[in-house]
Structures are given as C-alpha cells and as structure tokens.
N, C-alpha and C positions, 0 to 999 in steps of 0.2 A: 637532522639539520642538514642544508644545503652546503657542501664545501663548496664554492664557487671556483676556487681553483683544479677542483677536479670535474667541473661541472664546464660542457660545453655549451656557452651562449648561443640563444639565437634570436636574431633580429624579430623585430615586430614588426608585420605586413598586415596593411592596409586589405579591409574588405571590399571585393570586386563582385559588384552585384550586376549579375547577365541580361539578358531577356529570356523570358520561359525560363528559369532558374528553378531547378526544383531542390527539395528541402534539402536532402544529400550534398547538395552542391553546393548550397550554402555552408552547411556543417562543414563541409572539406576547408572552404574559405575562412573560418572561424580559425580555425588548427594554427593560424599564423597571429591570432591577437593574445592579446593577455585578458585580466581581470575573465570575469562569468564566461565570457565568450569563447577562450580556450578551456575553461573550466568544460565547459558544455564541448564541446567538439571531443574534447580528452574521452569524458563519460560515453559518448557515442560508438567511440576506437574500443573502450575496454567492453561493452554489451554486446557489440560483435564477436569480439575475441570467445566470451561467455557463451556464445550461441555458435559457433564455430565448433568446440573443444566437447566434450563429454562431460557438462558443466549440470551439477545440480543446482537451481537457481531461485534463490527465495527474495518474496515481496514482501515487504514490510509498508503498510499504510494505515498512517496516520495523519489527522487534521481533515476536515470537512470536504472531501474529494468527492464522495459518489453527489452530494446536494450541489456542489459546483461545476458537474458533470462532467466527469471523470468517467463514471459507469461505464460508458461501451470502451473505453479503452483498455479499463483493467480486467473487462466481462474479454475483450477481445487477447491480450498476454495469455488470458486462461486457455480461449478455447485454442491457440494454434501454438501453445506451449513454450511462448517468451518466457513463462515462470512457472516452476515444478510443484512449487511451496509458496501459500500466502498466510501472510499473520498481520488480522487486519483490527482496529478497533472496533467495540461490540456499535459503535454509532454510525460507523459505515453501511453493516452488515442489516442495520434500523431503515437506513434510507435507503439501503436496496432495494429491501421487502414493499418499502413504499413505495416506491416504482414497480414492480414486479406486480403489485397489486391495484393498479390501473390510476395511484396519484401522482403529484408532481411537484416537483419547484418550482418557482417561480421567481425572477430577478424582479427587484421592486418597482423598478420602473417600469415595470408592465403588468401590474395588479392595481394601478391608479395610486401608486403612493410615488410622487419623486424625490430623490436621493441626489445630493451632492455628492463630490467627491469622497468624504470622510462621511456617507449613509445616515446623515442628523436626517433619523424620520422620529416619529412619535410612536415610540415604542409602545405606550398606554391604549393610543388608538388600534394601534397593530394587534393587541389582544384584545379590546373589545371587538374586533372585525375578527377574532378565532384567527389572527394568524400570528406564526412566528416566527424570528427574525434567527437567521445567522448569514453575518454580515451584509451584505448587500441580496440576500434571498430571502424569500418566505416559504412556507411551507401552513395548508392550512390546517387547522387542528382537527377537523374529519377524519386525517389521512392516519392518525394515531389512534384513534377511535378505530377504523380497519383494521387496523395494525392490533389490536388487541386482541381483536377477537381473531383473526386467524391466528395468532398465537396461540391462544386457551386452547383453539381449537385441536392444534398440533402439539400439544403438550397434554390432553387428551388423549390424544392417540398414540402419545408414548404410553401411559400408566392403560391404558386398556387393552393395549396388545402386551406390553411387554410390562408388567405391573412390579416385577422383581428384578429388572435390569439398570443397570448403572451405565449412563451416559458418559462419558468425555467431554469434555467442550468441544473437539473436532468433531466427535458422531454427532453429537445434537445440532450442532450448524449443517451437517449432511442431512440430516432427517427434514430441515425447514428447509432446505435445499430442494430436496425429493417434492415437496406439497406447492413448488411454485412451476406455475406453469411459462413461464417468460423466458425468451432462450436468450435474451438479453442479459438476466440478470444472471449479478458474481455470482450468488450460492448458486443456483442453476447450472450457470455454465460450468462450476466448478464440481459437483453430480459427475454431468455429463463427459465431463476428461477426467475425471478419476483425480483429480489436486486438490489436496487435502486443504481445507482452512480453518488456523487454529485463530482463537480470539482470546487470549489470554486474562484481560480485565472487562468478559463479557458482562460481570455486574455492574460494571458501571455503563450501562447500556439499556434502553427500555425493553431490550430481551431479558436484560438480568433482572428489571424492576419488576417486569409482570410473571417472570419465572417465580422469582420470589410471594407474591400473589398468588401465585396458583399453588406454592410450596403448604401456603398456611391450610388448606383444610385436601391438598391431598398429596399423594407418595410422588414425587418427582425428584431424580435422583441422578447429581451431576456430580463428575468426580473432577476440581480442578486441577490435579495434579498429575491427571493420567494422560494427559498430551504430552509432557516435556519427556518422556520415556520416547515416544512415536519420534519426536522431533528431532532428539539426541539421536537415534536411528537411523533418523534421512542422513543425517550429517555425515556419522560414520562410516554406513555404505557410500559414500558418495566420493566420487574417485577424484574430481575437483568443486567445489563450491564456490556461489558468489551470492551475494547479495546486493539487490536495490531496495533502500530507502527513504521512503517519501515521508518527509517530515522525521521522525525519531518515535520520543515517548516510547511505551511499553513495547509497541514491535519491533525495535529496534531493539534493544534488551533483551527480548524473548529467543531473537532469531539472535544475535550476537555470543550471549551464553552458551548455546550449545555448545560452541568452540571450549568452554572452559571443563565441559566436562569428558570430551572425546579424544583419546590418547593422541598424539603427535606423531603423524604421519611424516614417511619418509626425507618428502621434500621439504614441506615446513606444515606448524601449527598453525590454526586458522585459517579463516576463511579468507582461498586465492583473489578473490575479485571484490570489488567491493563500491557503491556508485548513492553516494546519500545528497538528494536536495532537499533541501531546507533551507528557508528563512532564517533562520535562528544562529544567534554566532556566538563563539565560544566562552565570553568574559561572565556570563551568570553562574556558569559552572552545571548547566542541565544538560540532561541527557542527548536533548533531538537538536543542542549547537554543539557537542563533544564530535571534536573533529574524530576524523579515522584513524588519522596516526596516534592519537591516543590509546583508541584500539589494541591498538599493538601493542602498546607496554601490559596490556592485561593478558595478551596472546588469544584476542579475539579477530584480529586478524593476522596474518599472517605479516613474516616483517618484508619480506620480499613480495607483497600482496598487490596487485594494480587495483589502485586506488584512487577516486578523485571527490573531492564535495562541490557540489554547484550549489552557489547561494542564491537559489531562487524561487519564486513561488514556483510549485511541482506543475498547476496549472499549467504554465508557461512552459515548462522546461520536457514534463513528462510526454505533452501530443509531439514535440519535436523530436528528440529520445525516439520515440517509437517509430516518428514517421524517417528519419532518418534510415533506421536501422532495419524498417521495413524495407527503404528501396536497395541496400547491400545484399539482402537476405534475396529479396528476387532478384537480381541481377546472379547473384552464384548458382541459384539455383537454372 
C-alpha cells in the first residue's frame, strides 16, 4: 500500500507530440502521464533495466497473439534474445505451424465477409464457407487438414527413430521445431537460438488432440511433468530474473511457480522484474487479471521486485514495448 506521506508527488504533464517523433520519444513523453500511459512508459524503463543487467528472461503468451499477428515480433525477441525462456499456449504454437506451413489468417473484412465494430458476421455461413472465426479473423479449415498431416508425420518420426524414448513437452515442440523450414517461425526461430519452449496445457491444443490420435494405435510417449524440473533450473541458475506476460492463464502460472519452488536467494525471493499486459482486471478473482503485487504475498515475486501491469490489449502495448526498447538497445550499443 502507498503511504502518501512518505511518498513523493509528482505533477502530471501533458503529452508533447514533435515532428518525426519516434516511438522512444514518445515513451519518454508518456513517463509524465497517469492511467495506461505511465503504465506503458514504466513497463518500457523496467525491460531495459532487464536487458541491461544479467537478467534471465521469461515470455509467457497467452490469448490468440500469433493469428493476430504477433508472430514476427515474438519470432523476432527469440531470435536477438529479448527472452531466454518462453511458455507459450499449445494454440499459439497451432498457428505458428500454420504459417510456417505456407497458410494464413485473414481479417474479415478481407475475405468478402464485413464486420462491424462488435464482428456480427454469420457464423453458420463462415462454416459452411470452411472458415473459422476468432474474433474479427478467419482462418480457413484447409490449413488444419495441413496441419494434421505434418503432425502424424512428425510424430512418426518420433516412434521410428526413437521407438523407446520419452518426450518432454519442451523436446517435442523442438522436434516440430527442427521439421519446419520458416526462419520466421517461433518453434523455428526458437531451434535456431537454442530458447527453450515449454507449453504446459499442450492438450488443450490441436497438437494435443492429434497427438492423442495418433497415441490410439501407436507408442508416442510424452512426459508432462519433465519440463517443470528444466524450468525450476533456469530459475535457480539464473543470477537475476524477470518476466513478461501477455495476457495470464497457464503461462503465467507455469513461469510464476517456479519461484515457489527455488530456495531464496540472497537479495530477495522471486522473480526481480516483472511486466504483465493484460485486459483482464482483478475483481473476478482469475488468474491473467491477478495483479503482481499479489504475487508477492505467495513470494512469486519478489517484494522489492520492479513491477508494472499495463491494462492493455498486448496487440497495442507489445509492438511499442519492443519498438521502444529496441531504439535504447541501439542507441547504447
């Protein structure tokens, strides 16, 4: 809680928008408002600090980010190492492989169906046209028919090379990683730097449905519990940590926990940094509007931890985030 008496005021200044202004500059100008806006400039100050310091640094992503096109941004954190660690949902890591494997989304207004503001289309008709709807996107049902069969096929070529081996859910998202050829894409990019990605409630994902599928008449052999060993790992080696997450749910949990199991280092327990957008606000009692200082009473963050939530869609908040933080990073450099 804020003592205001021991807390130094400071005025609220008005945003001064330049010519040729670029994003940074803008960020800098936020730092003097309130509400999202200081929120966001705050989040900007601490992912520098993160990328600065000798910071181990974990992505949590959840909510329909790679189909709203997100992809080259998180494909891009991967490859120049904004983040060490991701822990993403198995539905993301769905519509990567759909891109990766030459299909696409598409907003609806540009598939001949128009959408008002609140996306009243005819959902009936959208399926008999083979397409489906998440939120103002489609995607058409072809691209999960793809999607199937280079799964069998890579799941295949687990049980025939290696017929007696046991998966992790992080080796198995490396192994479909390894079979895609798109240097765009997250599993790809993620191969290629060596950053590990765990998916925690991959069955709830059309890798876990057609895994399962292929489980019924042959050996395919996934151990859920062998990641949170690896994870608890990172954590512990890791001389400071932080976290960004988009949206909540399970990867927030996943990567949060860690802290509850990793003895309490010098300075303080949990995780030093910490930077969550999200929509979602705290009065239903769920997980992905559970502020961060809540956090701390479980010593999932640390209580001295710099922390900010921005209430925002991640869309919005995440390309600024980065492009901010991208032009600090070249300018020191």
């Amino acid at each position: 809680m804020v003592n205001l008496k021991e807390t130094r005021l400071k005025e609220v200044k008005g945003v001064r928008i330049g010519n040729d202004m670029g994003v940074d500059e803008l960020v800098r100008e936020l730092r003097g408002c309130a509400f999202g806006a200081g929120r966001l400039a705050k989040a900007v100050d601490i992912y520098e600090e993160m990328l600065n310091e000798e910071t181990t640094k974990f992505l949590g992503i959840a909510g329909a980010l790679v189909p709203a096109g997100m992809r080259d941004i998180i494909a891009e954190m991967i490859r120049e190492r904004y983040v060490d660690v991701v822990v993403t949902t198995g539905a993301n890591l769905v519509h990567d492989i759909i891109e990766a494997l030459g299909d696409h989304h598409y907003k609806i207004g540009e598939v001949g169906v128009e959408a008002n503001a609140d996306t009243s289309v005819d959902d009936v008709w959208l399926r008999e046209q083979g397409m489906e709807r998440i939120y103002d996107m489609v995607v058409h049902e072809e691209a999960f028919a793809r999607l199937e069969d280079f799964l069998r096929a890579v799941f295949e070529q687990f049980t025939r090379k290696n017929r007696d081996k046991r998966y992790s859910i992080k080796g198995l998202t490396k192994a479909i990683g390894e079979n895609l050829s798109d240097r765009d894409s997250i599993l790809r990019t993620a191969v290629d730097s060596d950053v590990p990605i765990f998916c925690p409630a991959i069955a709830d994902s059309m890798i876990g449905l057609h895994a399962w599928i292929y489980k019924q008449t042959n050996d395919l052999r996934v151990d859920a519990f062998d990641d949170m060993k690896e994870l608890i790992d990172i954590f512990c080696e890791a001389n400071r940590t932080g976290a960004i997450i988009l949206g909540g749910g399970v990867p927030k949990n996943f990567i949060f926990q860690t802290a509850l199991i990793a003895p309490p280092r010098e300075e303080q327990e949990g995780f030093d940094y910490a930077i969550q957008i999200t929509t979602t606000t705290p009065e239903n009692g769920s997980l992905s509007g559970a502020t961060l200082e809540e956090a701390k009473s479980w010593g999932k963050i640390g209580g001295k931890a710099k922390a900010v939530t921005v209430y925002c869609d991640a869309t919005i908040a995440l390309p600024i985030l980065m492009a901010a933080v991208r032009e600090r990073i070249a300018r020191g450099r």
